[in-house]
C-alpha positions as CSV (number, residue, x, y, z in Angstrom):
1,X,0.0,0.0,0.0
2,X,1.5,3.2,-1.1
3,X,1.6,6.5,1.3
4,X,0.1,9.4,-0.2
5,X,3.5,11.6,-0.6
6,X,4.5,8.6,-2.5
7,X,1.6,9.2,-5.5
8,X,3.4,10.1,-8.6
9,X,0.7,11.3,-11.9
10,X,-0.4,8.5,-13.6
11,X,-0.4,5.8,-10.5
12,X,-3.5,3.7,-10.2
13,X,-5.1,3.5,-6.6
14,X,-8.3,1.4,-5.7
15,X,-11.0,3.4,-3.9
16,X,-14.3,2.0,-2.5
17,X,-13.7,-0.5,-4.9
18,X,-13.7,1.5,-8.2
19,X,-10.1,2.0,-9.6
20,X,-9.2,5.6,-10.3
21,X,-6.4,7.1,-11.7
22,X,-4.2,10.1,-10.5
23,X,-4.2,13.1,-12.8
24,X,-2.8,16.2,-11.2
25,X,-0.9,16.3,-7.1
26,X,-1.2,19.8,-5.6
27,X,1.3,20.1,-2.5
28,X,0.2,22.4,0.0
29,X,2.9,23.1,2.7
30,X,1.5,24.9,6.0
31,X,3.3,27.5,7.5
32,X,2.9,26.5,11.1
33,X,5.0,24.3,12.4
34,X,3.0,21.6,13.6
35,X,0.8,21.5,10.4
36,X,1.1,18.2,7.9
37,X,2.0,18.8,4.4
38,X,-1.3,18.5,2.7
39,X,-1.6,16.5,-0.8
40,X,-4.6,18.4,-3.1
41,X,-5.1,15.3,-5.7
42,X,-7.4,14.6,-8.7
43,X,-8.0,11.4,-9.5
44,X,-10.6,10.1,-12.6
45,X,-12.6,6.9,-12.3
46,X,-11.9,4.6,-14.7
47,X,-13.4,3.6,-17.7
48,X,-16.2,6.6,-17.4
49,X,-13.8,9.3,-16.2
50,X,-15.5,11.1,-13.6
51,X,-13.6,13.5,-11.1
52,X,-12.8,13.3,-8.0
53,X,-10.7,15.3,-5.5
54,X,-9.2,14.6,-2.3
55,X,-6.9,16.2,0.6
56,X,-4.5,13.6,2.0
57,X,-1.9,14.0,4.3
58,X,1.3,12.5,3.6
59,X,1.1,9.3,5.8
60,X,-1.9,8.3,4.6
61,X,-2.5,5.1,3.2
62,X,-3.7,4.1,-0.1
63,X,-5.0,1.0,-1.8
64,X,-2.7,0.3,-5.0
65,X,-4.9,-1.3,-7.7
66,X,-4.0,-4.9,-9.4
67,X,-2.6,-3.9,-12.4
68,X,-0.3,-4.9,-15.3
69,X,2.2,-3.2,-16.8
70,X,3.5,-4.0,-20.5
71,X,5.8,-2.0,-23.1
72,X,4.1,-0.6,-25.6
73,X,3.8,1.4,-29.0
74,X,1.7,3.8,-30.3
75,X,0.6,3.3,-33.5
76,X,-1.6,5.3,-35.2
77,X,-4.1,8.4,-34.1
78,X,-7.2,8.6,-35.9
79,X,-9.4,11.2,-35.4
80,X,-9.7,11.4,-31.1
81,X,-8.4,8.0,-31.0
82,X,-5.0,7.0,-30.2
83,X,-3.9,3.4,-31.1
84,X,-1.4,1.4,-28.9
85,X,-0.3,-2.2,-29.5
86,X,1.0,-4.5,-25.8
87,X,4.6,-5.3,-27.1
88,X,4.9,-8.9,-25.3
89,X,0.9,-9.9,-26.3
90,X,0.8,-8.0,-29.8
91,X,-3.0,-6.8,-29.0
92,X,-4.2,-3.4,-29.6
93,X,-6.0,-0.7,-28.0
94,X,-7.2,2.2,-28.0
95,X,-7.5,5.5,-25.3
96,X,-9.2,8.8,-26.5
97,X,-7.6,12.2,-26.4
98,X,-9.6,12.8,-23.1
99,X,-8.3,9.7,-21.1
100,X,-4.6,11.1,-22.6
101,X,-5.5,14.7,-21.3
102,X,-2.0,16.2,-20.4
103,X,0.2,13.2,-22.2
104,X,-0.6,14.3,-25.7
105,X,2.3,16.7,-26.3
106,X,4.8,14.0,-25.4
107,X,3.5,11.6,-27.8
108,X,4.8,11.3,-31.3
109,X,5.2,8.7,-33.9
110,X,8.3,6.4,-32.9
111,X,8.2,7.4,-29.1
112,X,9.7,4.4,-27.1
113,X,9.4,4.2,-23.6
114,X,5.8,4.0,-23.4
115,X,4.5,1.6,-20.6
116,X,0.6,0.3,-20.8
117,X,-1.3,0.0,-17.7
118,X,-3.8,-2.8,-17.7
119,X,-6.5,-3.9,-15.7
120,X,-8.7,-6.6,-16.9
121,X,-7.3,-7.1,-20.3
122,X,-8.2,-3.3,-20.7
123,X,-5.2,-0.8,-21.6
124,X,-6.7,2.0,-18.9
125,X,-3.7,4.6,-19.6
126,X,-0.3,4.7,-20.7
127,X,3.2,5.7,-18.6
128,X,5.5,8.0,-20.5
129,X,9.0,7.4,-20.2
130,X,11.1,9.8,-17.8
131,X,12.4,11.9,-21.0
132,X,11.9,12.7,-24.3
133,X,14.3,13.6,-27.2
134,X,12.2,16.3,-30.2
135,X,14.2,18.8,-32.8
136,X,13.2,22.5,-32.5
137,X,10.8,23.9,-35.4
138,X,10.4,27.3,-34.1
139,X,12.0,29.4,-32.2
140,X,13.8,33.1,-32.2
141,X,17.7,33.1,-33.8
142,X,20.2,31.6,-31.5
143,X,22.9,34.5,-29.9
144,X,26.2,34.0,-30.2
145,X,27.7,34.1,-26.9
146,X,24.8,33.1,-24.8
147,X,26.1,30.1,-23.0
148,X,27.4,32.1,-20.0
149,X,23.6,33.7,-19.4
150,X,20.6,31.9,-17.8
151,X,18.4,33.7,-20.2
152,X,15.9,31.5,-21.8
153,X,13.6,32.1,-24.9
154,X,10.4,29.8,-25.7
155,X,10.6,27.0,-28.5
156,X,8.4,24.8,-30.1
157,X,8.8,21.3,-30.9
158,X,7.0,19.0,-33.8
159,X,4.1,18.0,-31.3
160,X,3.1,21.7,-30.6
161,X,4.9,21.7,-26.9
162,X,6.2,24.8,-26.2
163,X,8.9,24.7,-23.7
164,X,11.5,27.3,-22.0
165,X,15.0,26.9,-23.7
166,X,18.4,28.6,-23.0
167,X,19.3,31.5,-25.6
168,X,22.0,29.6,-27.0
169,X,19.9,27.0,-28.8
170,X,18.9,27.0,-32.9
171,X,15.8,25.2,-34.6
172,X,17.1,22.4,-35.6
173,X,18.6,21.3,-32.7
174,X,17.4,18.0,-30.8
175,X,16.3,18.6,-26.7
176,X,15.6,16.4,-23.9
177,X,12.3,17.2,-22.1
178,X,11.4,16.2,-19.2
179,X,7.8,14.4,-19.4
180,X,6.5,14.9,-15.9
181,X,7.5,18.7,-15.6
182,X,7.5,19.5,-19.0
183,X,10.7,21.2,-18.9
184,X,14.0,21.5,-21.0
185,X,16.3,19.4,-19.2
186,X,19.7,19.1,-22.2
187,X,20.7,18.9,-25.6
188,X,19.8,15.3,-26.9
């Protein structure tokens, strides 16, 4: 049973016996001393995706769900719907743009990393992996020189992120982005 400062996005817990999965971890620290660190989460019920939001304090503890994990690939998007296939089983399925929600700007065609999460033969989301490595399309003209500022300029990459980049960097040029942040951690 995982503690609640333990919950990382994209766990699966089971509550009251429906299985729900956790989209977005708030941490609220008091300023009094004695005061727990309080954990604002969000959590959607799978398969029909309703909301729900709890407090928890950081000891407290939660029922992990049974689950599998398996590699996996996407395959092909058509319209709202995203197409995975289980690397170790070959089957396919499918997870619409809402159960993706804040996943879609990491996914592109040849991503590898990608875990499946399973529960009763049903792919209920997908785990992205720690990084990700995109060229630049757009951004403002490199400056010569830049490398010894902390200055950074916006960029956009090929799946319509936009992340904060050093000065120094050209379109062109291959990142490293860090999926659960979303921020520019290297050159590729």
């Amino acid at each position: 049973m995982p503690k609640a400062c333990d919950l990382k996005k994209g766990d699966v817990i089971e509550r009251d016996g429906k299985l729900y999965i956790t989209r977005q971890i708030d941490v609220k620290s008091p300023s009094s001393r004695g005061a727990q660190t309080l954990y604002k989460t969000r959590f959607n019920r799978i398969p029909d995706g309703q909301k729900l939001e709890l407090s928890l304090t950081g000891d407290e503890l939660l029922q992990s769900a049974d689950l599998r994990r398996a590699p996996a690939q996407l395959l092909y998007q058509e319209d709202q719907l995203y197409t995975f296939m289980e690397q170790e089983e070959y089957s396919q399925h499918s997870l619409s743009s809402e159960e993706l929600e804040g996943q879609l700007p990491y996914l592109y065609d040849g991503i590898e990393g990608l875990t499946a999460l399973i529960v009763d033969d049903r792919m209920v989301a997908i785990e992205l992996p720690a990084s990700i490595s995109l060229p630049i399309v757009e951004t403002s003209p490199a400056i010569k020189g830049a490398s010894a500022s902390a200055r950074t300029k916006p960029a956009r990459l090929p799946t319509g992120l936009e992340v904060q980049v050093p000065e120094y960097l050209a379109e062109g040029e291959v990142i490293r982005v860090n999926t659960s942040t979303g921020k520019f951690m290297s050159r590729a």
